[in-house]
C-alpha positions in Angstrom: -1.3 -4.9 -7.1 1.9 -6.8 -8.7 2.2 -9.1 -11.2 -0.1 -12.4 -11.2 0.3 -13.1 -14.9 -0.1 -11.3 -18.1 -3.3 -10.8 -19.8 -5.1 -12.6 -16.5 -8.7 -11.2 -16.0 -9.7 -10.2 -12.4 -13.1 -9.3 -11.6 -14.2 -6.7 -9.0 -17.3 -7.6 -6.6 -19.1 -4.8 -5.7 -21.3 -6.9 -3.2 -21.7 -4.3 -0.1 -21.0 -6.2 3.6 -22.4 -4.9 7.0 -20.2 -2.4 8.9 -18.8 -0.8 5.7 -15.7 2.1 6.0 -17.2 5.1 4.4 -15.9 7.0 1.1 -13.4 9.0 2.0 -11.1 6.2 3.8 -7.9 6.0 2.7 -4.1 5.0 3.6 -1.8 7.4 5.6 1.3 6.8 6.8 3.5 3.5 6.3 6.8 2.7 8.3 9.2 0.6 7.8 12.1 -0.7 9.8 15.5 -0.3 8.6 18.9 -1.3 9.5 20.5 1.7 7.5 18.6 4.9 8.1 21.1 7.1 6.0 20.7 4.4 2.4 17.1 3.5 2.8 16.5 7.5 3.6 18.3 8.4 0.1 16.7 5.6 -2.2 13.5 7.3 -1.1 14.6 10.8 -1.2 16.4 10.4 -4.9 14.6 7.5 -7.1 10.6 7.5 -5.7 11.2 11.5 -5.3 10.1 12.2 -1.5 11.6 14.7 0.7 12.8 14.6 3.9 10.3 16.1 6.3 12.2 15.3 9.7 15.0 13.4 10.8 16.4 12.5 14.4 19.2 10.6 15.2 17.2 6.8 14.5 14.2 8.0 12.6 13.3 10.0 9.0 9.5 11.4 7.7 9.8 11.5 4.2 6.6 12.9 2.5 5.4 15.6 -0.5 5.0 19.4 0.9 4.1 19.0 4.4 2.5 15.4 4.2 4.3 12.7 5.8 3.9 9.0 3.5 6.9 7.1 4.9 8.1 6.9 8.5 11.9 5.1 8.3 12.9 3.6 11.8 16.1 2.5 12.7 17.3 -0.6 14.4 20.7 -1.4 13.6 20.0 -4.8 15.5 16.9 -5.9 13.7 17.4 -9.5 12.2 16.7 -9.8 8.6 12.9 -10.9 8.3 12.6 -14.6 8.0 11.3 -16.0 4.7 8.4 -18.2 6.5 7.2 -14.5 8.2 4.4 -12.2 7.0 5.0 -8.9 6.1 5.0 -6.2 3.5 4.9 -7.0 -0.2 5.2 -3.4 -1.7 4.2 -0.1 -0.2 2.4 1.6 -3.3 3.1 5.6 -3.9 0.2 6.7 -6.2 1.3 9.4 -8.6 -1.2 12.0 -10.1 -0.6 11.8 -14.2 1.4 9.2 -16.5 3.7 12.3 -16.8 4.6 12.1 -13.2 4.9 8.2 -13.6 7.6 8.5 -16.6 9.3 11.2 -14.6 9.5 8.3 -12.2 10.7 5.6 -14.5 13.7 8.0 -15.3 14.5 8.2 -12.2 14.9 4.8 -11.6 16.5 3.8 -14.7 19.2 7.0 -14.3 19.4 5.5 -10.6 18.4 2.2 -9.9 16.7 -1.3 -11.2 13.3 -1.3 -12.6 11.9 -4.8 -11.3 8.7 -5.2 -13.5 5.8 -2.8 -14.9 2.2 -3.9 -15.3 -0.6 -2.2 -17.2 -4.0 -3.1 -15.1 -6.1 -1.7 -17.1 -7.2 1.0 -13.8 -4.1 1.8 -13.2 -0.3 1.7 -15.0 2.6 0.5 -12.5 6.4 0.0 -11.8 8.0 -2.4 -9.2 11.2 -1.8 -8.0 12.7 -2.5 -4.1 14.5 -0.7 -1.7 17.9 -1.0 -0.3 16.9 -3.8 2.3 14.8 -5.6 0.1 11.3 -3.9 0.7 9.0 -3.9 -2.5 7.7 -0.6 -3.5 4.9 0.4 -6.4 5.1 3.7 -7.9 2.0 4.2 -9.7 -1.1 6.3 -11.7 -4.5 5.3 -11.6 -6.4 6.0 -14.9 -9.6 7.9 -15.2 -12.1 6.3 -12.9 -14.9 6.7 -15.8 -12.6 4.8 -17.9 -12.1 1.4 -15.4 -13.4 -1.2 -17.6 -16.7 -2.8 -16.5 -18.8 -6.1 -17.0 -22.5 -6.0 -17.9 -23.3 -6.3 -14.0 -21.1 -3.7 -13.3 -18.3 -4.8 -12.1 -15.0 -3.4 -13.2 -12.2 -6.0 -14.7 -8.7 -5.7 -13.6 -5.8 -7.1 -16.0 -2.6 -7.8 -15.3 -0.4 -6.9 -18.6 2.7 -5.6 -20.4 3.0 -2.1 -19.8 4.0 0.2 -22.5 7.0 1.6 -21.3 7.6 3.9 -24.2 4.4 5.3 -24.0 5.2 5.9 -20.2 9.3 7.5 -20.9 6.9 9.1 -23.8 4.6 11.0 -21.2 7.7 12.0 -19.0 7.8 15.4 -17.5 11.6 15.1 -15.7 11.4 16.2 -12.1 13.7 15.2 -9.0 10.6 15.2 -6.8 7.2 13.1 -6.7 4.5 15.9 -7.1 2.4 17.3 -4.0 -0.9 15.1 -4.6 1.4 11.8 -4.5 -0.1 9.7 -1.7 0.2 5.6 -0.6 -2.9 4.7 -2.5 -2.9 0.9 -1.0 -0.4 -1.1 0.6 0.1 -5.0 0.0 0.7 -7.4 2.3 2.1 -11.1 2.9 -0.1 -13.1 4.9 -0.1 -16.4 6.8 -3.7 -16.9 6.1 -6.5 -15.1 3.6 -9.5 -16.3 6.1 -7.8 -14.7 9.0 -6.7 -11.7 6.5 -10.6 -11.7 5.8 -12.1 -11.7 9.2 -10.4 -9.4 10.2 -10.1 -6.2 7.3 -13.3 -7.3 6.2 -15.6 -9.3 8.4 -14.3 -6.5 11.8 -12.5 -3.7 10.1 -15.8 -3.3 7.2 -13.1 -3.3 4.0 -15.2 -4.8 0.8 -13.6 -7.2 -1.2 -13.1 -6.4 -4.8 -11.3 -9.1 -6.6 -9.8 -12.4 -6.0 -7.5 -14.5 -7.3 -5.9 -17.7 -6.8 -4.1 -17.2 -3.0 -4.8 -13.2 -2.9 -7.5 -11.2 -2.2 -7.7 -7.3 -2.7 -9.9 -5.3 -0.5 -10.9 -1.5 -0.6 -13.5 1.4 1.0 -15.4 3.5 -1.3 -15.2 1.3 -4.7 -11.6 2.1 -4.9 -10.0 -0.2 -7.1 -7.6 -1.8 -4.1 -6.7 0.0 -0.5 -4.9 -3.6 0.7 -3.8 -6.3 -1.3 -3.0 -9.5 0.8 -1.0 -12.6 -1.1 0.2 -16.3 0.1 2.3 -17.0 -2.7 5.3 -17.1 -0.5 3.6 -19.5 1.8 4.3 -17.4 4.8 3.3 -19.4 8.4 4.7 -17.2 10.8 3.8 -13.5 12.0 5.5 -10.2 11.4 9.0 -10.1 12.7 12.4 -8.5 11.6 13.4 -5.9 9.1 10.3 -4.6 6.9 6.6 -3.1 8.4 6.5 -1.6 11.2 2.6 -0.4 11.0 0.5 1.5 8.3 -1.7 4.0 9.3 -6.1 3.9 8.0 -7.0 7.6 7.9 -11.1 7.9 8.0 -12.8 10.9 6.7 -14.8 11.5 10.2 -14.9 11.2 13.8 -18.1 9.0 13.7 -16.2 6.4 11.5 -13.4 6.2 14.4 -15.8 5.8 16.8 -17.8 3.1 14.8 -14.5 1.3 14.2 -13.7 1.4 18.4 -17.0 -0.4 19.0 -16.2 -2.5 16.6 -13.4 -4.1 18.2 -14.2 -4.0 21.8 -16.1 -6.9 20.7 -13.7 -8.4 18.9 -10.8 -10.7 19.6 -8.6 -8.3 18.7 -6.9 -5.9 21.5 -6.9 -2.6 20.9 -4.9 0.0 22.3 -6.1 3.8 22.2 -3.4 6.1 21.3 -3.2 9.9 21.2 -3.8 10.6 17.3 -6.5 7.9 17.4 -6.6 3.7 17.7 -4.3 1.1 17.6 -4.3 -2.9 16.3 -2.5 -5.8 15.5 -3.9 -8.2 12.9 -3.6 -11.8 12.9 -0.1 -12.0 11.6 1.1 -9.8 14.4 0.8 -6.5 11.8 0.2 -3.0 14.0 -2.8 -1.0 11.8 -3.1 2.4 13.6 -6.6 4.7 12.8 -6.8 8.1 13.0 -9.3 10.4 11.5 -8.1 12.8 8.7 -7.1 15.8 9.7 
């Protein structure tokens, strides 16, 4: 989630919809394409702390250990993406401890430009972007047990200052983003939050958990956010340009994938089987592959 404004209160439904994605469901892989394999490739390697897994001649897997989190792919041709045309907002790399998040903000003040920092009251988070202008989210989520919650239940999200000397504080300096660092949720810029809606929610069975004014945050499992989606940026065309490539929605079973395919055979949306699982475009043109986790 990014900035909306400080000390704004966001509520969490916990309404259940038909066709839910099971606990378990989570975000894999996210690519981007570049016009500079070698910068982009570094930024990632040096200031969010990834290592580089494989590399050909037009393409890098950057990941922790032996799991892959960021595809790069090069087109030195790709036109600069268009300010009217959806796309990514940030790619979010969750962190496991506020230790690994303040060895993180040393690395990007020793190396680069802190953007903004938000304390959610779930979660603590630092914005920065990339080389060509993507947004990135390096963050920690705080103790589930501890997510605020109304008398109904529902937990309440804040957007606020965050400490950032309590963060440096915590710091335990490393070069590299631990092992259990994963893309916890990826936000996007959408043309339209009732075609975002029908289709991660009302066909792909996301839940929504909070909205505000033009955004809406949806997730599987009760997680706090696995896709944000925003129209602050008034975006009316689909995906083109530098930017997203695809994300990837890794599901905890073969049932689910299979559940999921029947899903969309009756849906407007084509869908294209591939070998590691299923692929699909969204309404702004944005390719969402599914595989089951392996």
């Amino acid at each position: 989630m990014h900035s909306i404004s400080a000390s704004k209160e966001l509520v969490m439904s916990t309404q259940p919809t038909q066709d839910v994605l099971p606990q378990g469901t989570r975000i894999g892989r996210t690519a981007l394409r570049v016009t500079d394999l070698e910068e982009v490739s570094e930024f990632y390697r040096t200031v969010v702390g990834l290592r580089v897994l494989d590399q050909s001649g037009s393409s890098s897997i950057l990941g922790v250990e032996d799991r892959p989190l960021l595809v790069l792919e090069e087109d030195e041709d790709a036109p600069r993406r268009q300010r009217s045309s959806a796309g990514l907002f940030h790619n979010a790399f969750r962190v496991p401890s506020r230790a690994a998040l303040g060895a993180a903000l040393d690395r990007i003040r020793d190396q680069w430009q802190l953007s903004g920092a938000s304390d959610h009251r779930v979660s603590e988070a630092l914005y920065l972007r990339d080389p060509e202008g993507n947004g990135v989210e390096i963050y920690c989520d705080l103790p589930r047990d501890e997510w605020p919650t109304a008398d109904d239940g529902r937990v309440q999200i804040s957007t606020e200052p965050l400490d950032l000397e309590r963060i440096e504080a915590a710091a335990e300096g490393s070069t590299r983003a631990p092992p259990e660092t994963d893309v916890g949720h990826i936000h996007l810029e959408v043309s339209s939050l009732d075609a975002f809606r029908k289709f991660y929610i009302d066909t792909l069975g996301f839940e929504v958990q909070t909205t505000v004014p033009a955004a809406s945050f949806v997730s599987a499992g009760g997680y706090h956010h696995h896709i944000g989606a925003n129209t602050w940026q008034h975006r009316t065309e689909p995906i083109s340009g530098r930017g997203l490539a695809w994300f990837e929605i890794v599901l905890p079973e073969p049932q689910a994938l299979d559940a999921l395919r029947e899903r969309f055979i009756g849906s407007q949306y084509p869908l294209t089987e591939a070998d590691e699982g299923l692929s699909v475009m969204d309404s702004d043109g944005i390719e969402v592959r599914y595989r089951v986790d392996s």
